[in-house]
BAROBA-405045 format. One record per residue: x, y, z of N, C-alpha, C, O in turn; residue in three letters. Coordinates in steps of 0.2 Angstrom, whole numbers, padded with zeros to 4 digits, always signed. Example, Ala and Ser with C-alpha at 12.3 -4.5 7.8 and 13.67 -1.06 7.14 Angstrom:
<atoms>
+0066-0028+0039+0062-0022+0039+0066-0016+0039+0071-0017+0042ALA
+0064-0011+0035+0068-0005+0036+0064+0000+0039+0067+0006+0040SER
</atoms>
This chain:
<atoms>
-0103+0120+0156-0102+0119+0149-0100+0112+0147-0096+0110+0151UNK
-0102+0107+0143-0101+0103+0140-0095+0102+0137-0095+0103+0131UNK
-0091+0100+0139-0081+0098+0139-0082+0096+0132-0078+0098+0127UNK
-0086+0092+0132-0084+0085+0126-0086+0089+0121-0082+0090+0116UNK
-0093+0092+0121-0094+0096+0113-0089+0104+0113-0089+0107+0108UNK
-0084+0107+0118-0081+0111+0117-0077+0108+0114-0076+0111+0109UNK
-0074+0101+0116-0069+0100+0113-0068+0099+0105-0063+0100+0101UNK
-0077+0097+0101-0077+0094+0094-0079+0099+0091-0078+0099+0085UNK
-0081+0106+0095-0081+0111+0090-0075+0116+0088-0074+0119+0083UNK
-0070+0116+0093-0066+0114+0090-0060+0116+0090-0056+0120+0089UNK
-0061+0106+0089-0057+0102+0083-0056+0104+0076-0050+0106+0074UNK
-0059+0105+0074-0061+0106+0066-0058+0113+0065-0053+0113+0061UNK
-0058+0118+0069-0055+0123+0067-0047+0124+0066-0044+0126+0061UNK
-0045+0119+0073-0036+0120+0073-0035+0115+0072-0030+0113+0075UNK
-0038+0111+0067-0034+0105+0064-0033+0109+0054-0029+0108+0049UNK
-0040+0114+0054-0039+0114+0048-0033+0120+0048-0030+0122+0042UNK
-0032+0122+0054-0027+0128+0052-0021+0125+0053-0015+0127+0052UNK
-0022+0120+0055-0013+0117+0055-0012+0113+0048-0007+0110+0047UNK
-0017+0112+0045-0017+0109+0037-0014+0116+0034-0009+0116+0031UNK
-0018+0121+0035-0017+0125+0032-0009+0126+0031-0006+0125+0026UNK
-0007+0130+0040+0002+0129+0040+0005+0126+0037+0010+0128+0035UNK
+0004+0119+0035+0009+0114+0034+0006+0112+0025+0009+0108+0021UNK
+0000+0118+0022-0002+0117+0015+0005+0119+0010+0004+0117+0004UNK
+0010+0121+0012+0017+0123+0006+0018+0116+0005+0018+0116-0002UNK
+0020+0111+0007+0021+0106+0007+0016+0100+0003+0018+0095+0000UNK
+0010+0102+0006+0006+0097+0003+0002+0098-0003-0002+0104-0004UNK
+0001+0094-0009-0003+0096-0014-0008+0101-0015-0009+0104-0009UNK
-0012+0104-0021-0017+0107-0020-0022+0104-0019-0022+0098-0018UNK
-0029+0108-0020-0037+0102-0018-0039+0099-0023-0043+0094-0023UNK
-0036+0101-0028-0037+0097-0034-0035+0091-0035-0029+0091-0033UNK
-0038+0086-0037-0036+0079-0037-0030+0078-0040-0029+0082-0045UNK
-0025+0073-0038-0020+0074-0040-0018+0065-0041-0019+0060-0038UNK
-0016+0065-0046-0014+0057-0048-0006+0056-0049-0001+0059-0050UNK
-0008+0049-0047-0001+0044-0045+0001+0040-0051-0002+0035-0051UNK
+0006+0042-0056+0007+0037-0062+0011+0034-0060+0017+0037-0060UNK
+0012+0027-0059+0017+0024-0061+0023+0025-0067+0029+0027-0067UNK
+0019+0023-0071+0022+0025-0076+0020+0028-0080+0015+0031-0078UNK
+0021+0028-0087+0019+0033-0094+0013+0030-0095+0012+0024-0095UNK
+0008+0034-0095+0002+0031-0096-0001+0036-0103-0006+0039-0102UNK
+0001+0036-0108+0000+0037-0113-0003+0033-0118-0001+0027-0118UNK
-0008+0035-0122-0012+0029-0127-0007+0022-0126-0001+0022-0127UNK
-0011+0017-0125-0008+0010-0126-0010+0009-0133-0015+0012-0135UNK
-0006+0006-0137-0007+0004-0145-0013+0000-0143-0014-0001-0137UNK
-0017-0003-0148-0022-0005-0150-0021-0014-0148-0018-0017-0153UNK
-0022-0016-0144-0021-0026-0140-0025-0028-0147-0030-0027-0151UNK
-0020-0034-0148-0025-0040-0156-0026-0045-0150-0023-0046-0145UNK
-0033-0047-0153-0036-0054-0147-0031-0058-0147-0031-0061-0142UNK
-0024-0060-0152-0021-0064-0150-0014-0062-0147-0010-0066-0146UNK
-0013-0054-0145-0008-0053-0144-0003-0058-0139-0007-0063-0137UNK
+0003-0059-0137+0006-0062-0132+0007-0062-0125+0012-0059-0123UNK
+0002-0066-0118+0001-0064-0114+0007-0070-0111+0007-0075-0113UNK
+0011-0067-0106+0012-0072-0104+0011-0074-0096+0011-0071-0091UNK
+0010-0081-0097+0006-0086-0094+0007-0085-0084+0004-0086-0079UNK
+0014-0082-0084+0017-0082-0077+0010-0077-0075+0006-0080-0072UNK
+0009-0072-0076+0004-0066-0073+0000-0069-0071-0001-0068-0065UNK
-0004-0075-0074-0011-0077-0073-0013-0079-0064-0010-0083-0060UNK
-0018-0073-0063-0019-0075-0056-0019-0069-0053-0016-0064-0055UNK
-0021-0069-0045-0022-0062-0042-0012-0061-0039-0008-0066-0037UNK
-0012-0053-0038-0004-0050-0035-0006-0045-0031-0010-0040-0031UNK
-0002-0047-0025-0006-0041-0020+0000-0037-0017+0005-0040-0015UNK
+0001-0030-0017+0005-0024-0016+0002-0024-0005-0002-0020-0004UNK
+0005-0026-0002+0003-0027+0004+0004-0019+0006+0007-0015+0003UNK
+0002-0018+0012+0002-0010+0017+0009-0005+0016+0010+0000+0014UNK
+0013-0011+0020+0021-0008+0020+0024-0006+0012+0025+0000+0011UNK
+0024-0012+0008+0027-0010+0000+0022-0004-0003+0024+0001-0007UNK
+0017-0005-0001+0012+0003-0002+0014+0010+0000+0013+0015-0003UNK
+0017+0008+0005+0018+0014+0009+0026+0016+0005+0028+0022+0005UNK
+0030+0011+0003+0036+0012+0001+0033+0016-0005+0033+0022-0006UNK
+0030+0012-0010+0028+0016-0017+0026+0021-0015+0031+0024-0014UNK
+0019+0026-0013+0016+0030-0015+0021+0036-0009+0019+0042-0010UNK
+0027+0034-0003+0031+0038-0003+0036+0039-0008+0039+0045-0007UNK
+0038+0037-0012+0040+0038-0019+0040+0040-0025+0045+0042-0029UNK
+0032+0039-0024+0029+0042-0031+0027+0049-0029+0027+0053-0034UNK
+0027+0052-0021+0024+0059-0020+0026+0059-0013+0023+0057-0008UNK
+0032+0063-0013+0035+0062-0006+0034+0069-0004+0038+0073-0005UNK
+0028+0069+0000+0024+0073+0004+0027+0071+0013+0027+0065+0016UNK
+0029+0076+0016+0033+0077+0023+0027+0074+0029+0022+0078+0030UNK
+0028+0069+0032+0024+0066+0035+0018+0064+0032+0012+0065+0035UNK
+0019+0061+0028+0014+0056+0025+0015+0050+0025+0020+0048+0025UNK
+0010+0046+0026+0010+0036+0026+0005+0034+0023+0000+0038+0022UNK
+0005+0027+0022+0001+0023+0019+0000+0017+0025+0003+0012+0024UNK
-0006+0019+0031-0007+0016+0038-0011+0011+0036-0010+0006+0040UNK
-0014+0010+0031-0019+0002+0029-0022+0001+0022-0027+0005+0020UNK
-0020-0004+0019-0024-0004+0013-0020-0010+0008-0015-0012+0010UNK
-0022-0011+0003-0017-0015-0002-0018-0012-0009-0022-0007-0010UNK
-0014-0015-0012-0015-0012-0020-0014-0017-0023-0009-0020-0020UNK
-0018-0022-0028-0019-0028-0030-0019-0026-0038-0019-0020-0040UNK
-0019-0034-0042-0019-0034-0049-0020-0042-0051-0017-0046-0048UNK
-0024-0043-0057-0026-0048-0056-0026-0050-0065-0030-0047-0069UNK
-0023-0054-0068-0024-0055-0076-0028-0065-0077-0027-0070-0074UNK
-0031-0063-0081-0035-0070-0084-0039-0067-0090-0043-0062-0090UNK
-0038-0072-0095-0044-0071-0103-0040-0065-0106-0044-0062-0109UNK
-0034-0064-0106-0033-0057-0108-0034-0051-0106-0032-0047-0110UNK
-0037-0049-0101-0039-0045-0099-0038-0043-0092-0039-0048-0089UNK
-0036-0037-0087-0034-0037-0082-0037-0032-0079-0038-0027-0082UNK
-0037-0034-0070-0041-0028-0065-0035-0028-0058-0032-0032-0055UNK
-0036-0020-0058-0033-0017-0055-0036-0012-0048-0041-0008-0049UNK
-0035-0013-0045-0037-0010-0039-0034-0009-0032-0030-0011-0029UNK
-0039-0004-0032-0034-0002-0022-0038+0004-0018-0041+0009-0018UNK
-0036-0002-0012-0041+0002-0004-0033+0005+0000-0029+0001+0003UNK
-0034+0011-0001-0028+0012+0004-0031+0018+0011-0036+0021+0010UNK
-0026+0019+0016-0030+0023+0023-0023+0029+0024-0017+0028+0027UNK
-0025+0034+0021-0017+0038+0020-0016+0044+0026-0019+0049+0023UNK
-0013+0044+0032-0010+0046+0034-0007+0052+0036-0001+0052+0036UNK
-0010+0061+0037-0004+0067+0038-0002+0069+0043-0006+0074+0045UNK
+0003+0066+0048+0003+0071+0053+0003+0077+0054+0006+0080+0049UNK
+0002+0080+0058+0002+0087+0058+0006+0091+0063+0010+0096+0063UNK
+0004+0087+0069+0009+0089+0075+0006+0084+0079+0000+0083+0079UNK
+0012+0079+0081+0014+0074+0084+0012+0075+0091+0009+0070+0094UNK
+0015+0082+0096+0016+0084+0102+0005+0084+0105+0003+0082+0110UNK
+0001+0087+0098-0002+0087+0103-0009+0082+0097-0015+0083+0097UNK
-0006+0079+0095-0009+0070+0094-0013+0072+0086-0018+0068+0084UNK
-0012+0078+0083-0015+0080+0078-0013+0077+0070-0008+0077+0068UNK
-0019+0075+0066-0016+0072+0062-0022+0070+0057-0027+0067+0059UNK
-0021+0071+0050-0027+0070+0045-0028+0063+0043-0022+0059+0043UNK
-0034+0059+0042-0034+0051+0040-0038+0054+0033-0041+0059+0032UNK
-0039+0048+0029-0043+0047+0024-0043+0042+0020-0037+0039+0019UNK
-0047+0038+0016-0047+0033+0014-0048+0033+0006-0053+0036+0004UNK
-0044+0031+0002-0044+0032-0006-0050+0025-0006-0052+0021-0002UNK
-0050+0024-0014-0053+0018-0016-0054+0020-0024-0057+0025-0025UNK
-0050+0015-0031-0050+0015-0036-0049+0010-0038-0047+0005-0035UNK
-0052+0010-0047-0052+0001-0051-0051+0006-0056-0052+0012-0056UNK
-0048+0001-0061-0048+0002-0067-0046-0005-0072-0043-0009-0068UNK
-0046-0008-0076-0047-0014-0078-0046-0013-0089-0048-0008-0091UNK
-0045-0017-0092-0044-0017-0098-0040-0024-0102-0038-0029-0099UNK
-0040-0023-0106-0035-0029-0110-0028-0028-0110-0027-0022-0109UNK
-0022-0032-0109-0015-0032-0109-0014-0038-0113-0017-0044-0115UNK
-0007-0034-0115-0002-0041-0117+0005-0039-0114+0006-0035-0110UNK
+0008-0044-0117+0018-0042-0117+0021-0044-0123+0019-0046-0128UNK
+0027-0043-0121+0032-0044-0128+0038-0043-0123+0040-0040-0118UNK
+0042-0048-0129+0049-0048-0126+0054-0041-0132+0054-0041-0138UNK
+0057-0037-0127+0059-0030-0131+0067-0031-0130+0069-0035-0126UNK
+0071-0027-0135+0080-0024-0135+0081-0018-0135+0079-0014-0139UNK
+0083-0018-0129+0089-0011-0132+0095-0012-0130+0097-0018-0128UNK
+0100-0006-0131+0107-0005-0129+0109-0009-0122+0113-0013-0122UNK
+0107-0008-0118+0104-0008-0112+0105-0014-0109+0109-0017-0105UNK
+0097-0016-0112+0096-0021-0108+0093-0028-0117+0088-0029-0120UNK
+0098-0029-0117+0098-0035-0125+0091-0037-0123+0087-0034-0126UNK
+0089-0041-0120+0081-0044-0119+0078-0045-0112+0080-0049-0108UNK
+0072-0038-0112+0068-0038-0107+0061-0038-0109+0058-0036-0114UNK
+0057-0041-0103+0050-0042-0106+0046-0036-0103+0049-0034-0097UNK
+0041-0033-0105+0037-0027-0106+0030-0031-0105+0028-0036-0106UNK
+0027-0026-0101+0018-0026-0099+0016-0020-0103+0018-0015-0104UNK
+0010-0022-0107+0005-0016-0108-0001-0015-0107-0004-0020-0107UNK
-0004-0012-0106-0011-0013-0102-0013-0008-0106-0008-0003-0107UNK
-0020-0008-0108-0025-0004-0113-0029-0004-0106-0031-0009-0103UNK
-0031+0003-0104-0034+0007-0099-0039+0007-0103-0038+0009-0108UNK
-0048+0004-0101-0054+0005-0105-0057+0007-0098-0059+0013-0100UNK
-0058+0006-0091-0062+0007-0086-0059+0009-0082-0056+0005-0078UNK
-0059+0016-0079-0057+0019-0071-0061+0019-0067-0065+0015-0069UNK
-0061+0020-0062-0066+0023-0058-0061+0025-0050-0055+0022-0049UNK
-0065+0030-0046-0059+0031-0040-0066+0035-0035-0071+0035-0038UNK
-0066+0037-0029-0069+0041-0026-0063+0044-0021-0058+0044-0019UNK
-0070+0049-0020-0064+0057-0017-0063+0054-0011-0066+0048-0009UNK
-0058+0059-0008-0055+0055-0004-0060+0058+0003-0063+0063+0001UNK
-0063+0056+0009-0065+0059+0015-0059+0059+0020-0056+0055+0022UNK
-0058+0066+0020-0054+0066+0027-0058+0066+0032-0064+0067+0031UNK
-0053+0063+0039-0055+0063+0043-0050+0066+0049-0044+0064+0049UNK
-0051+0071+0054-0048+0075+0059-0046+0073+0064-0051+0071+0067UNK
-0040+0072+0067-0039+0071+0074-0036+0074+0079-0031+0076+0077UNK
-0037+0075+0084-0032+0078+0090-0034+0074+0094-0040+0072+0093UNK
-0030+0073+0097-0031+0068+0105-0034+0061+0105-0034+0057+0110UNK
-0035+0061+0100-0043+0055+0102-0048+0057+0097-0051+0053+0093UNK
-0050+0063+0097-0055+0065+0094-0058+0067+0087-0054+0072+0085UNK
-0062+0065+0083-0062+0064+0077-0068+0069+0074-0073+0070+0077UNK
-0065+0073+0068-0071+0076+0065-0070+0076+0058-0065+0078+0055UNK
-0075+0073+0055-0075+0070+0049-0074+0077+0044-0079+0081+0045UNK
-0071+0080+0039-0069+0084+0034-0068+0083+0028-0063+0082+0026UNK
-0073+0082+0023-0072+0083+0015-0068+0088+0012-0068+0094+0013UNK
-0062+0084+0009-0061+0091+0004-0054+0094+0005-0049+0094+0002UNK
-0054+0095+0012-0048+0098+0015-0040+0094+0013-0035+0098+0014UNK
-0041+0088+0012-0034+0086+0011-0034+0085+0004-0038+0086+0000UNK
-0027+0081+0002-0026+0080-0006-0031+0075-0007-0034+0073-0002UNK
-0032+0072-0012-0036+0067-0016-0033+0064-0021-0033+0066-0027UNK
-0030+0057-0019-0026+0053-0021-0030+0047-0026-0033+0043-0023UNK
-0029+0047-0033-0030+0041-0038-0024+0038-0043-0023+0041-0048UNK
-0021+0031-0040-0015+0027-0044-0017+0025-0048-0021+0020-0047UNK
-0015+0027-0055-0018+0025-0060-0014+0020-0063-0010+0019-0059UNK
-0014+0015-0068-0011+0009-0070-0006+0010-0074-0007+0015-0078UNK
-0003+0007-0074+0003+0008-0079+0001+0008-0088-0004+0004-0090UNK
+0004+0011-0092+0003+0011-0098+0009+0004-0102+0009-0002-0104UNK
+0015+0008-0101+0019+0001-0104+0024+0000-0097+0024+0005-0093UNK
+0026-0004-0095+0034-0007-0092+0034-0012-0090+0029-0016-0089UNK
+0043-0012-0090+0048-0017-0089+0045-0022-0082+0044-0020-0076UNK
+0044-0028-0083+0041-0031-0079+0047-0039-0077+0050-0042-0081UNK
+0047-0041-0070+0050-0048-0071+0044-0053-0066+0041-0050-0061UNK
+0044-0060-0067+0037-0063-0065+0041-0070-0063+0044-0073-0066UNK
+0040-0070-0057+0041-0077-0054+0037-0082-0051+0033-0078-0048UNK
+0035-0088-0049+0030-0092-0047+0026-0087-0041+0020-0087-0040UNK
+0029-0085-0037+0028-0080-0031+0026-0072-0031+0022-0069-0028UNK
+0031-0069-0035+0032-0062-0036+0033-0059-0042+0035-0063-0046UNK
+0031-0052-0043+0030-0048-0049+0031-0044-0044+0029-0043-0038UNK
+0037-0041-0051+0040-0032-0049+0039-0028-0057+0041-0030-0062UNK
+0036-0024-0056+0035-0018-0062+0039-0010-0062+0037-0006-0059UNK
+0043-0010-0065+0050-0005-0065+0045+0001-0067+0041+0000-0072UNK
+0044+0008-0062+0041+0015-0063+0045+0018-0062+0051+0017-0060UNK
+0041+0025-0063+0046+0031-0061+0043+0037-0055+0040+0041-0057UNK
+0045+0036-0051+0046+0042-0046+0047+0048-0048+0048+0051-0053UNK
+0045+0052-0039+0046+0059-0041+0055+0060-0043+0057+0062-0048UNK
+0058+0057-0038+0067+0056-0037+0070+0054-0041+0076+0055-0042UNK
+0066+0049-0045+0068+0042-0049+0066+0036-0050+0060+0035-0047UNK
+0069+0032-0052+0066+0024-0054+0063+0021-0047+0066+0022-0042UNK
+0057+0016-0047+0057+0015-0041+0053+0007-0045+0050+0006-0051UNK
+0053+0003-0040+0048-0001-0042+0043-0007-0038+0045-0010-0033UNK
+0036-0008-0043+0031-0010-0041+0032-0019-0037+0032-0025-0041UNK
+0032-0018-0031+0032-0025-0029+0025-0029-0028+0020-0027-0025UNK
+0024-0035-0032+0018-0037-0030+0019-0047-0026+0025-0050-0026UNK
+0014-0048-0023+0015-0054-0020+0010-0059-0021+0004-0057-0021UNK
+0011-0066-0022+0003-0070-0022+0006-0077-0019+0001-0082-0018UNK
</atoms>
């Protein structure tokens, strides 16, 4: 008998059953989204709203600080964020938003099993800011972004034990981070951080350029 194809038929079956086992933990199949934050109607942007000028230009959410976020935002039990960026880009008023990331479940480490998949989303719209008070915090400056264009595709898993790969639709979650609606933002010639909220609590969005 041919080893290699015993081995690939299967694969598929006892990787989907140790998804299965280890499904209390993990989302359902139902696409599931990552909010930063409140993503509730943005008020209506005036073409002259006030943008400020530090954004202007691309920021990039590197592999590592990705993998901090989105274990954050969804702290699912052996999960990671193994390759991808999360980016944001403002000019003319208007901003785009995007991200390739390569997400990670092990399943059982002992006999090398373990779910891959690749997300990929944009969404893009007009922004401004303003400078805000409260009790709190006397003056902090605020991001708004008006969400006009999504877009995202399903997620493809992909199956592994040992070495060996078998391509799966469907089976794992389906992850799309959506952009933030309003927050608390601070901007420096290098870095942008944007204050969200977590499954636990406050966490926040590290960007780099």
């Amino acid at each position: 008998m041919n080893t290699h194809r015993l081995i690939r038929t299967t694969l598929f079956p006892l990787l989907a059953a140790a998804f299965l086992l280890a499904a209390c933990t993990l989302p359902t199949r139902e696409p599931e989204v990552l909010s930063p934050v409140d993503v509730g109607d943005a008020p209506t942007l005036e073409p002259d709203a006030e943008r400020d000028p530090c954004l202007d230009g691309t920021w990039t959410m590197h592999t590592a600080e990705l993998d901090l976020f989105v274990a954050s935002m969804v702290p699912i039990p052996n999960m990671r964020v193994v390759g991808g960026s999360l980016s944001m880009s403002f000019a003319d008023g208007m901003y785009e938003y995007s991200g390739l990331m390569t997400l990670q479940i092990e399943l059982d480490m002992s006999e090398g099993q373990y779910l891959q998949g690749d997300g990929i989303f944009s969404s893009g719209g007009a922004y401004a800011t303003e400078a805000r008070t409260e009790r709190d915090f006397p003056v902090f400056d605020f991001l708004i972004l008006d969400l006009t264009v999504s877009e995202s595709e399903v997620m493809v898993w992909r199956a592994y034990k040992n070495g060996e790969e078998e391509t799966a639709a469907g089976i794992g979650p389906n992850f799309t981070i959506v952009p933030p609606g309003e927050a608390p933002y601070r901007c420096t010639e290098s870095r942008l951080e944007i204050d969200s909220q977590g499954a636990s609590g406050p966490v926040t969005m590290f960007f780099e350029r």
